[in-house]
MARKOLLUM-140094 format. One record per residue (C-alpha): residue number from 0; residue in one letter; x, y, z. Coordinates in steps of 0.2 Angstrom, whole numbers. Layout:
BEGIN
NUM,A,X,Y,Z
...
//
This chain:
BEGIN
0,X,-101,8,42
1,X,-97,13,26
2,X,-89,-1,15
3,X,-70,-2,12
4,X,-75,-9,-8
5,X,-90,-13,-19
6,X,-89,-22,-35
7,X,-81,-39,-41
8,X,-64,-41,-33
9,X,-48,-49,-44
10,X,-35,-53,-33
11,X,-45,-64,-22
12,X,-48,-76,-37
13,X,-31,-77,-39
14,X,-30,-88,-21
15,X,-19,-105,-25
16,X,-26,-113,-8
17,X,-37,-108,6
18,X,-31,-102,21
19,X,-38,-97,39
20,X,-35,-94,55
21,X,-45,-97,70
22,X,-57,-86,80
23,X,-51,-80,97
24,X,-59,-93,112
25,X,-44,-90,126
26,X,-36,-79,135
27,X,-20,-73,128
28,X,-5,-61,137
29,X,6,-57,120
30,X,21,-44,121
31,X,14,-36,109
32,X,-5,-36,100
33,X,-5,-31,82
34,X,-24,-23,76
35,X,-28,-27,59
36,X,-24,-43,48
37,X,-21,-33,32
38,X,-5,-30,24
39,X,0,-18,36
40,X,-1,-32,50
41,X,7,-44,40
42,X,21,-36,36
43,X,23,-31,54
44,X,18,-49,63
45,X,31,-57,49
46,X,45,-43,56
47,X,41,-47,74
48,X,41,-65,71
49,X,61,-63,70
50,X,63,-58,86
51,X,60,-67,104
52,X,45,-57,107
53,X,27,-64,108
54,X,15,-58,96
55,X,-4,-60,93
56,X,-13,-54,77
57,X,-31,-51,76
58,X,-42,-44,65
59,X,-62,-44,66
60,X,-67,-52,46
61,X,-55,-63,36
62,X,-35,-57,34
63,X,-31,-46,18
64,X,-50,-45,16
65,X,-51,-27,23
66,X,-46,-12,10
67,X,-29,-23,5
68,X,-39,-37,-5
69,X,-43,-21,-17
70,X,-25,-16,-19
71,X,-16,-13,-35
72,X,1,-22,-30
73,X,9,-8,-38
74,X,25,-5,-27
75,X,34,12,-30
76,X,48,24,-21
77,X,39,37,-29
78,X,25,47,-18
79,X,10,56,-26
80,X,20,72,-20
81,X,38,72,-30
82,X,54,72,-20
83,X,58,92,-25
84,X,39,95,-20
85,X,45,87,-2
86,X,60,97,-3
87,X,52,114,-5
88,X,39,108,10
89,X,48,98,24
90,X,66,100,17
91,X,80,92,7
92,X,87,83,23
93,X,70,75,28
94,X,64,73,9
95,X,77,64,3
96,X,78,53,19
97,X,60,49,16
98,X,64,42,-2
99,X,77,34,4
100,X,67,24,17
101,X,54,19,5
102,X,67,13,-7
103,X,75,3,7
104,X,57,-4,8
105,X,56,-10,-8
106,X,74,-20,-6
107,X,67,-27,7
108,X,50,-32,0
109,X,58,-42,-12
110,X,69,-51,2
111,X,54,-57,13
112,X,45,-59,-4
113,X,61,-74,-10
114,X,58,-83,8
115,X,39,-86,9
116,X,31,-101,6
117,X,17,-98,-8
118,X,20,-89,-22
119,X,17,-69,-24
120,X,22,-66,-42
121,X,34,-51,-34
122,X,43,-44,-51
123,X,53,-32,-51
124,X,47,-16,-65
125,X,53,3,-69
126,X,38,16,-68
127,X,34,26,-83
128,X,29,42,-77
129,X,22,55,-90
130,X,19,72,-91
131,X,-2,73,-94
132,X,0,88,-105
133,X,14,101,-110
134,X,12,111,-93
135,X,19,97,-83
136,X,34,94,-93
137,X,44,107,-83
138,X,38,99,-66
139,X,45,83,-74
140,X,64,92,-76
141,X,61,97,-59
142,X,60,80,-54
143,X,72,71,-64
144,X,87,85,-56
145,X,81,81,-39
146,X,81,62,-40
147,X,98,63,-53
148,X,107,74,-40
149,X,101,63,-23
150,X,105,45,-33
151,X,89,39,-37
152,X,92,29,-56
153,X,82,37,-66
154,X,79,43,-87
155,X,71,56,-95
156,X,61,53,-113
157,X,56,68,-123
158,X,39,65,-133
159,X,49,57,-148
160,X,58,44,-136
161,X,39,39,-126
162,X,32,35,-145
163,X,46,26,-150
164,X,47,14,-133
165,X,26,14,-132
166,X,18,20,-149
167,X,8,33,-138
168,X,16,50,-138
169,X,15,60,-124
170,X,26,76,-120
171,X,38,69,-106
172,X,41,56,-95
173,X,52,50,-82
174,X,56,32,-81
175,X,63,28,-65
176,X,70,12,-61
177,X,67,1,-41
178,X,50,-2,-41
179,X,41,-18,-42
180,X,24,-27,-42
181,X,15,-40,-33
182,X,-1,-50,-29
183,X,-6,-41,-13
184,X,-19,-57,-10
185,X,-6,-69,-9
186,X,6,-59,-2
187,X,-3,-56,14
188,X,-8,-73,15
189,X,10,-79,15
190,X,17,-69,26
191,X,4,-73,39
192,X,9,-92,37
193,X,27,-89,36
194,X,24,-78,56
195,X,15,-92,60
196,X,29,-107,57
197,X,38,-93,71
198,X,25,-93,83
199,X,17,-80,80
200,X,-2,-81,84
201,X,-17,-75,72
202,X,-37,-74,77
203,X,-46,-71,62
204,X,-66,-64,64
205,X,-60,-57,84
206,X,-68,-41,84
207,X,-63,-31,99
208,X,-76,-26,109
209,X,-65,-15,123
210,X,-52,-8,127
211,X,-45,-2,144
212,X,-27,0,151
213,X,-24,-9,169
214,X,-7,-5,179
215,X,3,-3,163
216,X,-5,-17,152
217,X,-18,-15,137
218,X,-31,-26,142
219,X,-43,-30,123
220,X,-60,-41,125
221,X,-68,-50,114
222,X,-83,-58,114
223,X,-77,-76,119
224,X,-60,-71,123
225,X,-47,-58,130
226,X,-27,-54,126
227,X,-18,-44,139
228,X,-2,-34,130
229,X,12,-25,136
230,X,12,-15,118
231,X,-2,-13,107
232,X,-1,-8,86
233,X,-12,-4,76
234,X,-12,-8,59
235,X,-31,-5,55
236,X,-29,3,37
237,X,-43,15,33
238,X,-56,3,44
239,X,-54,16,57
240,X,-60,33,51
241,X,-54,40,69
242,X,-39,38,68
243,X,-37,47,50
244,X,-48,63,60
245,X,-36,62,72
246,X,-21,61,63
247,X,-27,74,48
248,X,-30,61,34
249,X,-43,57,26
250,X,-53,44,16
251,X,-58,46,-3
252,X,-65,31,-14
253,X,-55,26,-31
254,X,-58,13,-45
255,X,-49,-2,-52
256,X,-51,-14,-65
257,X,-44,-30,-73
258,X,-46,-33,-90
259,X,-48,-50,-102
260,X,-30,-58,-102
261,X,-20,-50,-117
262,X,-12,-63,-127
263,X,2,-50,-136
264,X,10,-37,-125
265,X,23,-33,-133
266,X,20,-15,-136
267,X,20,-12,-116
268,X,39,-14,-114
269,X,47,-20,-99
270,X,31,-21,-92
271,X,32,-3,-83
272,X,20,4,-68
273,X,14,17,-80
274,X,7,33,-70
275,X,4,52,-75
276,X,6,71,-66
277,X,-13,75,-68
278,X,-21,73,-51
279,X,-31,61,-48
280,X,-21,51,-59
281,X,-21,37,-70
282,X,-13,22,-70
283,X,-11,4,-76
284,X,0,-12,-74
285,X,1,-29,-83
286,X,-3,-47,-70
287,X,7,-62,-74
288,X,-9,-71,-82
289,X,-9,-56,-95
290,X,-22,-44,-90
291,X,-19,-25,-86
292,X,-24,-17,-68
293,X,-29,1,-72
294,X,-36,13,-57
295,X,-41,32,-55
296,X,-56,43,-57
297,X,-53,48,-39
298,X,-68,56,-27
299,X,-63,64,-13
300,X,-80,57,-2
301,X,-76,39,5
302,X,-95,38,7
303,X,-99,41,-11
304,X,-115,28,-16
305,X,-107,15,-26
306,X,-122,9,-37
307,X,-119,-5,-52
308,X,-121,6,-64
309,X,-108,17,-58
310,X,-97,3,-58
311,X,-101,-2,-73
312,X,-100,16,-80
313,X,-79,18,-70
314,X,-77,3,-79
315,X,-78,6,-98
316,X,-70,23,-92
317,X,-56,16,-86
318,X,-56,3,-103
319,X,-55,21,-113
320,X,-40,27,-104
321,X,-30,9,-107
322,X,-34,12,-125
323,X,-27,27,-126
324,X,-11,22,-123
325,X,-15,5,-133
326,X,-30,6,-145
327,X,-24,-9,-154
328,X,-30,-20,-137
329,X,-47,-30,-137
330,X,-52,-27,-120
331,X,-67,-28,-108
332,X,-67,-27,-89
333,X,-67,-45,-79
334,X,-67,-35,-65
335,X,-74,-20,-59
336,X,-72,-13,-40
337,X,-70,2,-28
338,X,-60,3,-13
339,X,-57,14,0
340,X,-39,25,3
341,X,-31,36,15
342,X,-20,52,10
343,X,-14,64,22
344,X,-12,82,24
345,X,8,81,18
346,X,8,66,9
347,X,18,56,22
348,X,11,39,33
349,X,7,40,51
350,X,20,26,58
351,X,26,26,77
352,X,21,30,92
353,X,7,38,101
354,X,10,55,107
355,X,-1,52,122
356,X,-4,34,126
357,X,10,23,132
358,X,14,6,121
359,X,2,10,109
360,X,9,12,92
361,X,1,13,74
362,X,7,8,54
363,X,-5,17,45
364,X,0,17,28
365,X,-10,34,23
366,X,-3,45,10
367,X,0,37,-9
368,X,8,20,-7
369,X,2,8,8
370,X,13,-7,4
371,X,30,1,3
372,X,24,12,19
373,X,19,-3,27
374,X,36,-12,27
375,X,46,3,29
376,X,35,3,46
377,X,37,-14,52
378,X,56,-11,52
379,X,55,5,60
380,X,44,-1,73
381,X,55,-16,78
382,X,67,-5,79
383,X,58,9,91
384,X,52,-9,101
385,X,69,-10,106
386,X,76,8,105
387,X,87,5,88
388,X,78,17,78
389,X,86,34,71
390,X,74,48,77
391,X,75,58,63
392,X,69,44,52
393,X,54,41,65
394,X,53,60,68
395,X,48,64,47
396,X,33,50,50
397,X,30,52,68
398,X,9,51,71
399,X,10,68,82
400,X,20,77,69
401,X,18,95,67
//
């Protein structure tokens, strides 16, 4: 199987204290069975763990050391398709809903984030979002009359206002205002203990070994155990390449670093997500110890070989775009990786039920921003769990969408 990263992670170091979870050894009958201890089951167990039902996690390594452990932390509204791109494709209606959901999800992020018990350094940022070059500048207009007109807060910087805010010039940029960041790591670890503290039960290295349905219930071995669920979700990131064939999505390989901490950032005002129209993009964001995230230089083959030396090549590439934007930095690369992620063939996640198997149900964060996609999931499937969904919100993500 082809690995989900490669290279020297950074969030993991970042862990205040150790924390695990046992291996299944029993046999378990749950109301509902989520699949996958990333950040996607996280956020759903912590949303379950408010209501009366029963809930079992388990995942077959470590939780949030799948695909997650290798996320950014950058949390944006924003897709990698604009709102009036979504607008000319799926509609206004639908478009402008889907933004809505996903900024919902980022209110809410911050909610869960205030009540858990380890720290998740969830700050609160504006994204810089730059035209790459002069062709893009009227896309940009596109995009700030779209988000103005539907209430999204949201500026635009000719080239004169960008080098006087950054010292880089570049020919436009939107700066839009709602997004945030956060340590992924701790983040998943924390809201794992806060569902436990509410019974929610979570078997770390439990692979499942099969599945079969029996008079209704999902019955899932294991090798020294077995859990018997009325309902069933899967939250299994881009571990499962089946599900992205099935769905239409796909898995492609990307690269991230974090740098030396930087004593003076100064220059980097407010701290913005900073992110640009050419596709793949570039991007970078700051940590709270100083350092700066950057990621890109996309592939479009999730089994691309991943030797040292490419790493090491991704790496100073990477360094060279940071100093673009900030040439007066002394920087190296701490940390060097590639990880796997999922985009679909419209740019949207595949979250809800399955269109052929009763009480199974997937969160899978495909399409541009896992974390946001993942929480505005969990709510939506609590709410499909107990019929208080709005369809036409589940209809714009539904897994057996047209």
């Amino acid at each position: 199987m082809t690995e989900l990263h490669n290279g020297k992670l950074y969030w993991p170091e970042t862990a205040e204290r150790d924390v695990s979870f046992p291996a299944l050894k029993e046999e378990q009958h749950v109301d509902v069975l989520i699949v996958g201890g990333g950040m996607a089951g996280a956020l759903c167990a912590e949303e379950l763990s408010h209501t009366q039902l029963k809930i079992a996690v388990v995942d077959k390594g470590g939780v949030g050391e799948g695909s997650s452990s290798a996320n950014t932390g950058l949390l944006q509204y924003s897709n990698d398709k604009m709102l009036h791109e979504f607008i000319e494709e799926i509609g206004e209606e639908k478009a402008v809903t889907f933004y809505k959901m996903c900024l919902d999800a980022v209110e809410e992020l911050q909610k869960v984030a205030g009540t858990l018990p380890g720290k998740v350094d969830f700050i609160r940022r504006p994204s810089l979002y730059y035209a790459s070059d002069e062709s893009d500048i009227e896309k940009l207009k596109n995009e700030y009359e779209a988000l103005s007109e539907h209430g999204f807060e949201v500026e635009y910087f000719d080239a004169d206002k960008i080098e006087e805010l950054y010292g880089f010039r570049k020919p436009a940029a939107l700066m839009t205002h709602g997004d945030a960041e956060v340590n992924p790591f701790r983040l998943i670890r924390s809201l794992f203990e806060s569902a436990q503290t509410r019974g929610v039960q979570i078997y770390e290295h439990t692979p499942l070994e099969n599945l079969q349905t029996v008079d209704g219930q999902h019955v899932l071995e294991t090798a020294d155990g077995k859990i018997t669920a009325e309902r069933v979700i899967y939250c299994t990131g881009y571990e499962a390449k089946s599900f992205a064939d099935r769905f239409g999505g796909e898995l492609n390989r990307t690269y991230a670093i974090a740098t030396n901490p930087v004593e003076d950032l100064e220059s980097w005002i407010y701290r913005a997500l900073i992110w640009e129209t050419k596709r793949p993009y570039f991007y970078m964001r700051t940590t709270e110890d100083g350092r700066i995230i950057a990621g890109g230089l996309d592939e479009d083959k999730m089994d691309a070989d991943v030797s040292d030396e490419k790493l090491r090549d991704r790496g100073e590439r990477l360094i060279n775009r940071i100093k673009e934007h900030f040439p007066e930095l002394e920087l190296h690369a701490d940390y060097v990786w590639s990880a796997a992620f999922g985009e679909s063939e419209d740019g949207l996640p595949f979250i809800g039920k399955d269109p052929k198997h009763e009480g199974i149900y997937y969160c899978l964060g495909f399409g541009g921003n896992g974390t946001v996609y993942s929480k505005l999931g969990a709510k939506l499937l609590r709410e499909m769990l107990f019929e208080e969904h709005d369809p036409d919100e589940a209809a714009i993500v539904d897994p057996g969408r047209d």
